[in-house]
PQR file with spaces between the fields and no chain letter, atoms N, CA, C, O and H, PARSE charges and radii, in Angstrom:
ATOM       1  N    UNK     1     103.975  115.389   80.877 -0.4000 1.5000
ATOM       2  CA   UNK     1     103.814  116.194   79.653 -0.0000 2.0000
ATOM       3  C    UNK     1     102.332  116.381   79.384  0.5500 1.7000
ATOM       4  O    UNK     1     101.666  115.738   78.571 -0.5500 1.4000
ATOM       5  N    UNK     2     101.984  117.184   80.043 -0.4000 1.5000
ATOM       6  CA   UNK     2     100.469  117.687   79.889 -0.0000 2.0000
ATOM       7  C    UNK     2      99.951  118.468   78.605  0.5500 1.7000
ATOM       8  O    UNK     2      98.726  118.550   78.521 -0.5500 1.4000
ATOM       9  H    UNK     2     102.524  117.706   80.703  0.4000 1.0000
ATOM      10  N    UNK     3     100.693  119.049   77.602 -0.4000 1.5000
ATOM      11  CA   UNK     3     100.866  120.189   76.744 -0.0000 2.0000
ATOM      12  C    UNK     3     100.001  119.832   75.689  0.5500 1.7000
ATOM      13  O    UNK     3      99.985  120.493   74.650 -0.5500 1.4000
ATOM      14  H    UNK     3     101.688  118.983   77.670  0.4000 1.0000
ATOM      15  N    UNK     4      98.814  118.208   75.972 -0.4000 1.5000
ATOM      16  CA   UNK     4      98.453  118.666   75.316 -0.0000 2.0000
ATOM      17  C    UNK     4      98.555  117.451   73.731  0.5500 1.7000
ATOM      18  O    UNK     4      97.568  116.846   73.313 -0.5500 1.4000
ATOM      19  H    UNK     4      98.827  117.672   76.816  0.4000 1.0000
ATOM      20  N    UNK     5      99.876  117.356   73.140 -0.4000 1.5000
ATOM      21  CA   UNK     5     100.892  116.351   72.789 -0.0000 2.0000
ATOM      22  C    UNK     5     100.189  114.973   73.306  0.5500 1.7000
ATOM      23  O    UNK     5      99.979  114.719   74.492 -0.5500 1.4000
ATOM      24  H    UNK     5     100.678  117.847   73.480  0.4000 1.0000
ATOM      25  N    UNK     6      99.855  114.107   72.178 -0.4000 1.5000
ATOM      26  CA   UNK     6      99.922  112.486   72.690 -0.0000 2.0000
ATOM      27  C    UNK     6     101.321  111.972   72.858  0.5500 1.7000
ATOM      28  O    UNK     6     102.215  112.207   72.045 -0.5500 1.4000
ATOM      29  H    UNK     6     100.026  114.313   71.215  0.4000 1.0000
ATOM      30  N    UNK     7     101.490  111.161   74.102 -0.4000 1.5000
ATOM      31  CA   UNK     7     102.914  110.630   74.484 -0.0000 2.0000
ATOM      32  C    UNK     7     102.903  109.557   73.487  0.5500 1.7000
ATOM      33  O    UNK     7     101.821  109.139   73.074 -0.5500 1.4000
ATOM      34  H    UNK     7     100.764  110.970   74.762  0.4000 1.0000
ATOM      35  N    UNK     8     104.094  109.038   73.030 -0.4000 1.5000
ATOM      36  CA   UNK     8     104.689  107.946   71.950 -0.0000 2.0000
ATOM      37  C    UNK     8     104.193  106.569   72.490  0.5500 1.7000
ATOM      38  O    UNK     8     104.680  106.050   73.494 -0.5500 1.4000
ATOM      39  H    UNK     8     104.972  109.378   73.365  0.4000 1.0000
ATOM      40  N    UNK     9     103.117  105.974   71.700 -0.4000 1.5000
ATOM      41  CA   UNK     9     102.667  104.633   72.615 -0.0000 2.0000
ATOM      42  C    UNK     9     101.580  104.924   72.964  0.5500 1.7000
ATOM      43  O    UNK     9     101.087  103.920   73.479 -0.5500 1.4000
ATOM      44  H    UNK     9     102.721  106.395   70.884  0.4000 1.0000
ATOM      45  N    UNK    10     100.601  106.096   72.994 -0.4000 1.5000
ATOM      46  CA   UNK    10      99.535  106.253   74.189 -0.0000 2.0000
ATOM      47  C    UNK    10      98.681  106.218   72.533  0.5500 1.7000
ATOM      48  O    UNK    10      97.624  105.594   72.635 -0.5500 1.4000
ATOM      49  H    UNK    10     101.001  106.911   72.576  0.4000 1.0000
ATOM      50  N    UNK    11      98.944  106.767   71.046 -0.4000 1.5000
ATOM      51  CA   UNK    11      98.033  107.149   70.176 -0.0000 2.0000
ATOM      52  C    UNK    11      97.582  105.689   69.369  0.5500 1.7000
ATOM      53  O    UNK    11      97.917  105.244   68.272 -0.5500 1.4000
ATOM      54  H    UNK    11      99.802  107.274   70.963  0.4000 1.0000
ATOM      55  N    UNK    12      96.671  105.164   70.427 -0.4000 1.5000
ATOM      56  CA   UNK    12      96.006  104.013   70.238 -0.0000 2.0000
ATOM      57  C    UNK    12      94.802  104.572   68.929  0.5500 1.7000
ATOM      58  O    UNK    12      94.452  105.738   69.112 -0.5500 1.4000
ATOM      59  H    UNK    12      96.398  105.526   71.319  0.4000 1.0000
ATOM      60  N    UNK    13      94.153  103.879   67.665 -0.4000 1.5000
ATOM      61  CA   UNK    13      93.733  104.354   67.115 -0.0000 2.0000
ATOM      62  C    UNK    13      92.052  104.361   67.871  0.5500 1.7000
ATOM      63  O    UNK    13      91.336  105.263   67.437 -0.5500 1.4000
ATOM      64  H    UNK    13      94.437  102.931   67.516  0.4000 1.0000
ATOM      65  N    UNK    14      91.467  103.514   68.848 -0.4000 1.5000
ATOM      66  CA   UNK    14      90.464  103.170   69.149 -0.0000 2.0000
ATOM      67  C    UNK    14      90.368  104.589   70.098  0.5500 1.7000
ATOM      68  O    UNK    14      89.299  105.192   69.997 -0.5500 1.4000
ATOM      69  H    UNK    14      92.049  102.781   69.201  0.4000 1.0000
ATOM      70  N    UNK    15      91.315  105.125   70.939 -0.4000 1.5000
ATOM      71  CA   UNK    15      91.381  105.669   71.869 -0.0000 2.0000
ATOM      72  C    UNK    15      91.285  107.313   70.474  0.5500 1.7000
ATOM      73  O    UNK    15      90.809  108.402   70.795 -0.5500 1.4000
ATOM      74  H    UNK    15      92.183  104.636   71.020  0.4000 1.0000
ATOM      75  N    UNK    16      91.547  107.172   69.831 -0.4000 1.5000
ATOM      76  CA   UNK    16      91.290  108.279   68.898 -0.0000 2.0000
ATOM      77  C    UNK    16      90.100  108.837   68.245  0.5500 1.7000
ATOM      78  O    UNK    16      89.670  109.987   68.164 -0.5500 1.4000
ATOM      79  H    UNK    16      91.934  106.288   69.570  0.4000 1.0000
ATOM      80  N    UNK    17      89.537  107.302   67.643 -0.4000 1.5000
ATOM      81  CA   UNK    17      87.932  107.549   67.766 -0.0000 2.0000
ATOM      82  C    UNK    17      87.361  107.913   68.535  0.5500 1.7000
ATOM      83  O    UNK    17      86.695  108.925   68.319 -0.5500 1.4000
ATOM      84  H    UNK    17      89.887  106.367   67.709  0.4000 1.0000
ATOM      85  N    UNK    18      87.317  107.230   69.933 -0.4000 1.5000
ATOM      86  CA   UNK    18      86.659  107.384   70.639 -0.0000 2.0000
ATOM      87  C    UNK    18      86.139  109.479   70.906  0.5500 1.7000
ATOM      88  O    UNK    18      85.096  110.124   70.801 -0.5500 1.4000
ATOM      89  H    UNK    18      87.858  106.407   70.109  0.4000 1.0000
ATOM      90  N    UNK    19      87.593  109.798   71.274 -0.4000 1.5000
ATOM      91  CA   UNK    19      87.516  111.216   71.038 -0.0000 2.0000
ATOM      92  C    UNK    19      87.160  112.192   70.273  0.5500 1.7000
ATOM      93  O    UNK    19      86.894  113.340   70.628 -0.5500 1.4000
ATOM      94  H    UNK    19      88.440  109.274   71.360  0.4000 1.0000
ATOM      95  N    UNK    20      87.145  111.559   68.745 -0.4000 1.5000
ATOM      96  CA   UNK    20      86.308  111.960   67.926 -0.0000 2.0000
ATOM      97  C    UNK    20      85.156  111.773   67.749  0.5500 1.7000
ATOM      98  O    UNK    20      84.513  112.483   66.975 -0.5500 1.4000
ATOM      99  H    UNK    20      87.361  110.626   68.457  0.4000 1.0000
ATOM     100  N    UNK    21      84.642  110.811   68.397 -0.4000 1.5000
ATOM     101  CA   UNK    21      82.961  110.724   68.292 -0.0000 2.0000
ATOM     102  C    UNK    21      82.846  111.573   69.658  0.5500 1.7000
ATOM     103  O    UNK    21      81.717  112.062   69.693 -0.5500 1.4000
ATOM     104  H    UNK    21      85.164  110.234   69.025  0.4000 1.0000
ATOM     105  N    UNK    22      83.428  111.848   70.541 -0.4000 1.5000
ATOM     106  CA   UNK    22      83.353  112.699   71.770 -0.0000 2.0000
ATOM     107  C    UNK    22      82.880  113.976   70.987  0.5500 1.7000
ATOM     108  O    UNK    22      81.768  114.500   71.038 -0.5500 1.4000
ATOM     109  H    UNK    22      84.345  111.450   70.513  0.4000 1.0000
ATOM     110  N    UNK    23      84.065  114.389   70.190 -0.4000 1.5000
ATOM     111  CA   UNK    23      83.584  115.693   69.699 -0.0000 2.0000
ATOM     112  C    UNK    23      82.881  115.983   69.201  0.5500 1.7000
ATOM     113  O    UNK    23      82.336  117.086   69.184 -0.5500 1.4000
ATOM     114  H    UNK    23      84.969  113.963   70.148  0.4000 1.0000
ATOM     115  N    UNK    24      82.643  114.920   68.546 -0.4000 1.5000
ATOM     116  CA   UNK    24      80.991  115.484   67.181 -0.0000 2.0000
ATOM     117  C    UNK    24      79.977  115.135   67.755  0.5500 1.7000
ATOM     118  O    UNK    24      78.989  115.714   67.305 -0.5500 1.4000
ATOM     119  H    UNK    24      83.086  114.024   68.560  0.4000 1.0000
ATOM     120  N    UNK    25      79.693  114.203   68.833 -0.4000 1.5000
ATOM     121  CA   UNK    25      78.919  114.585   69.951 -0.0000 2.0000
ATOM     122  C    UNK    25      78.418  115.895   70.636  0.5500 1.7000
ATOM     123  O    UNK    25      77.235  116.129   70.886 -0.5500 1.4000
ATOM     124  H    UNK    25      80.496  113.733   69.199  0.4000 1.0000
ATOM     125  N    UNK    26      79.583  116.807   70.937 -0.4000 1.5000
ATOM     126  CA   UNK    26      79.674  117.768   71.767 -0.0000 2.0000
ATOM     127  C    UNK    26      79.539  118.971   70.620  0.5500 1.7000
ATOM     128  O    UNK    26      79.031  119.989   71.090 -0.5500 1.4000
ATOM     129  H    UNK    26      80.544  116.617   70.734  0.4000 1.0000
ATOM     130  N    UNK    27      79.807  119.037   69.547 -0.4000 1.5000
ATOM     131  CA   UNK    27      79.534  120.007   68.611 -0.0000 2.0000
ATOM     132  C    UNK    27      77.479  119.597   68.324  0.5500 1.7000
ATOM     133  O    UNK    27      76.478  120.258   68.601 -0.5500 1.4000
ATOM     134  H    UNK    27      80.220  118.211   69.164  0.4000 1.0000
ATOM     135  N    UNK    28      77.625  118.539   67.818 -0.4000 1.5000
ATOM     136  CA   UNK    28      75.915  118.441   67.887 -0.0000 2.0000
ATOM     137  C    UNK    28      74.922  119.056   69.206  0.5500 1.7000
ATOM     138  O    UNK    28      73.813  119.590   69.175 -0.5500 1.4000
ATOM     139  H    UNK    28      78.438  118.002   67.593  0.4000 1.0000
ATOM     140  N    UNK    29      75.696  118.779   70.174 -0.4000 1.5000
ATOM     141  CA   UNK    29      74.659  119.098   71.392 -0.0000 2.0000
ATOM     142  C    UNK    29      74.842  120.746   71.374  0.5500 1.7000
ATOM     143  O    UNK    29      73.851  121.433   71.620 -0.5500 1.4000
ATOM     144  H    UNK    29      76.597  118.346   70.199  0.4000 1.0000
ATOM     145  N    UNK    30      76.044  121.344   71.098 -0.4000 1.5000
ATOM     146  CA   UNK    30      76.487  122.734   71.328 -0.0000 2.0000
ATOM     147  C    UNK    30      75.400  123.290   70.493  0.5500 1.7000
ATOM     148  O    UNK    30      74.574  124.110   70.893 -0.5500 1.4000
ATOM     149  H    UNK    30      76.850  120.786   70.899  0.4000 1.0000
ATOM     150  N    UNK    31      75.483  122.569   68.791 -0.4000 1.5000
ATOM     151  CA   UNK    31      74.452  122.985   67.709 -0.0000 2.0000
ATOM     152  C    UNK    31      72.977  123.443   68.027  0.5500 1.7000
ATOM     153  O    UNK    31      72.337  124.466   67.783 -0.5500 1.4000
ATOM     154  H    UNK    31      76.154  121.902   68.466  0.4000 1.0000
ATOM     155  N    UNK    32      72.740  122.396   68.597 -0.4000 1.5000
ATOM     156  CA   UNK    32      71.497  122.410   69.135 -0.0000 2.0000
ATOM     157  C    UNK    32      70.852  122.962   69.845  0.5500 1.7000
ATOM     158  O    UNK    32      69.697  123.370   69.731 -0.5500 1.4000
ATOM     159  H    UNK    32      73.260  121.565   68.795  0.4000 1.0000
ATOM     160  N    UNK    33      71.995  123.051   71.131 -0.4000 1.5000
ATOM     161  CA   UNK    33      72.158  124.251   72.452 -0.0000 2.0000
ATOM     162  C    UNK    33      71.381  125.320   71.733  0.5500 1.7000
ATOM     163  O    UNK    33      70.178  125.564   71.642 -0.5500 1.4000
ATOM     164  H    UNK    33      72.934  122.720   71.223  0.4000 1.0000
ATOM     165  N    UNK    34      72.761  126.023   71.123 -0.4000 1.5000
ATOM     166  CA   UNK    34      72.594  127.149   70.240 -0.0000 2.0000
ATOM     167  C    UNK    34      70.892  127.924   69.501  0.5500 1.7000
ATOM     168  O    UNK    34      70.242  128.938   69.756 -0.5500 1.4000
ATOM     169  H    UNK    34      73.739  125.825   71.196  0.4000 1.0000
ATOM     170  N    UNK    35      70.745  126.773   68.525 -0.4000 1.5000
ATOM     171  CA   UNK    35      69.713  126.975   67.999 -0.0000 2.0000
ATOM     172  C    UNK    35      68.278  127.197   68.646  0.5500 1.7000
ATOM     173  O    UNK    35      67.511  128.135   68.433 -0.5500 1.4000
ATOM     174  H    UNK    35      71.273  125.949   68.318  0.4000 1.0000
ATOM     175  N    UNK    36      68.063  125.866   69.671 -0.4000 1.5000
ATOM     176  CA   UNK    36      67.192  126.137   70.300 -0.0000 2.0000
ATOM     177  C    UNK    36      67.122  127.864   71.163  0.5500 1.7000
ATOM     178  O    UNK    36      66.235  128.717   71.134 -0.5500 1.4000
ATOM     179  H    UNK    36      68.686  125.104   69.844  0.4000 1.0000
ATOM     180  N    UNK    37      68.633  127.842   71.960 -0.4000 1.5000
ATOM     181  CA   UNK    37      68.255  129.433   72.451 -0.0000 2.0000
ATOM     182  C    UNK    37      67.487  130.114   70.878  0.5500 1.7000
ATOM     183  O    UNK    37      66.281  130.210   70.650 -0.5500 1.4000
ATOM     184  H    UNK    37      69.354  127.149   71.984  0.4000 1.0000
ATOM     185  N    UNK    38      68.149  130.342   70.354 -0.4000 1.5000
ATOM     186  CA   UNK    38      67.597  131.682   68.801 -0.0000 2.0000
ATOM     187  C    UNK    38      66.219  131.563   69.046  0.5500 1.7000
ATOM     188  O    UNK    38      65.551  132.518   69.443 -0.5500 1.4000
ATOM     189  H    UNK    38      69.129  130.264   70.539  0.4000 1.0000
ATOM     190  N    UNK    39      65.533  129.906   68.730 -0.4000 1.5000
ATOM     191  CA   UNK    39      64.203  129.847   68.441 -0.0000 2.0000
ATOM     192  C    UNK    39      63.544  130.318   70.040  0.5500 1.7000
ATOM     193  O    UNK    39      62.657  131.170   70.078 -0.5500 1.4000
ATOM     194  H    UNK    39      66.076  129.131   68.408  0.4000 1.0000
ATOM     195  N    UNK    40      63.977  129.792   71.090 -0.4000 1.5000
ATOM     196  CA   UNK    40      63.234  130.250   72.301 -0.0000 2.0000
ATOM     197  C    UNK    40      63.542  132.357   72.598  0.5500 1.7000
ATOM     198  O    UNK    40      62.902  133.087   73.356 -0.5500 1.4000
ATOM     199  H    UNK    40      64.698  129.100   71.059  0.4000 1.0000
ATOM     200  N    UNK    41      64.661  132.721   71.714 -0.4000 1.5000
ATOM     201  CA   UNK    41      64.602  134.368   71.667 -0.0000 2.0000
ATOM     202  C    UNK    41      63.484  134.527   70.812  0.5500 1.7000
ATOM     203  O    UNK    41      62.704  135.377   71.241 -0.5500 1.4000
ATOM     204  H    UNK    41      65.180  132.129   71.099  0.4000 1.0000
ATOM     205  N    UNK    42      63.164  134.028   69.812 -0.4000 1.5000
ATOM     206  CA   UNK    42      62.307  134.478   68.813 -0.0000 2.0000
ATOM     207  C    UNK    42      60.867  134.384   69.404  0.5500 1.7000
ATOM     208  O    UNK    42      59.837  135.040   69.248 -0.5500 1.4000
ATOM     209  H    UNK    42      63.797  133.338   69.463  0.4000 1.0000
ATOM     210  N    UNK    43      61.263  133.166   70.238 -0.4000 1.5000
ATOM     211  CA   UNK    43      59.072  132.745   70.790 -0.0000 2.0000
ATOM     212  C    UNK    43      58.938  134.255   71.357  0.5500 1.7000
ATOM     213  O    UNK    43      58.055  135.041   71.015 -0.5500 1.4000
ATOM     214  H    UNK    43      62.099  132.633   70.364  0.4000 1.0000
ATOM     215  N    UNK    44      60.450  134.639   72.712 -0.4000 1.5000
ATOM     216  CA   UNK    44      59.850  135.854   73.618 -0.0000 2.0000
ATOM     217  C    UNK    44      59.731  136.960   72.458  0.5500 1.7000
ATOM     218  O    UNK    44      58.623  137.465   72.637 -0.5500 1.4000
ATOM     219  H    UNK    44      61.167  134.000   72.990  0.4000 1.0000
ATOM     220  N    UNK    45      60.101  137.335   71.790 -0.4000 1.5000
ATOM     221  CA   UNK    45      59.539  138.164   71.356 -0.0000 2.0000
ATOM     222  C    UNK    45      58.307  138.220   70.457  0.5500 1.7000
ATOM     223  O    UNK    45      57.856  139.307   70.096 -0.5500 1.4000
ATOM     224  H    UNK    45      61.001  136.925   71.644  0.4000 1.0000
C-alpha cells in the first residue's frame, strides 16, 4: 500500500516528527533557494 496512507502500527509519533522537521527543513532551504535567486536577478540587472 504505497498510496501514500500510513499503514496501522507504522504512525509512530517520533517517526512523525521526524518528517515534520524534514519538511520545515525543506520549506526553509526552498525559502531561501527562492529568495536568494530574486536578489541574485536583481544584482544582474
Amino acid at each position: 500500500n504505497d498510496s501514500g496512507q500510513p499503514q496501522p502500527g507504522n504512525n509512530l509519533p517520533v517517526t512523525a516528527s521526524k518528517s515534520y522537521a524534514v519538511q520545515m527543513i525543506l520549506a526553509i532551504i526552498l525559502t531561501a533557494f527562492a529568495s536568494s535567486l530574486v536578489v541574485l536577478g536583481k544584482i544582474k540587472k
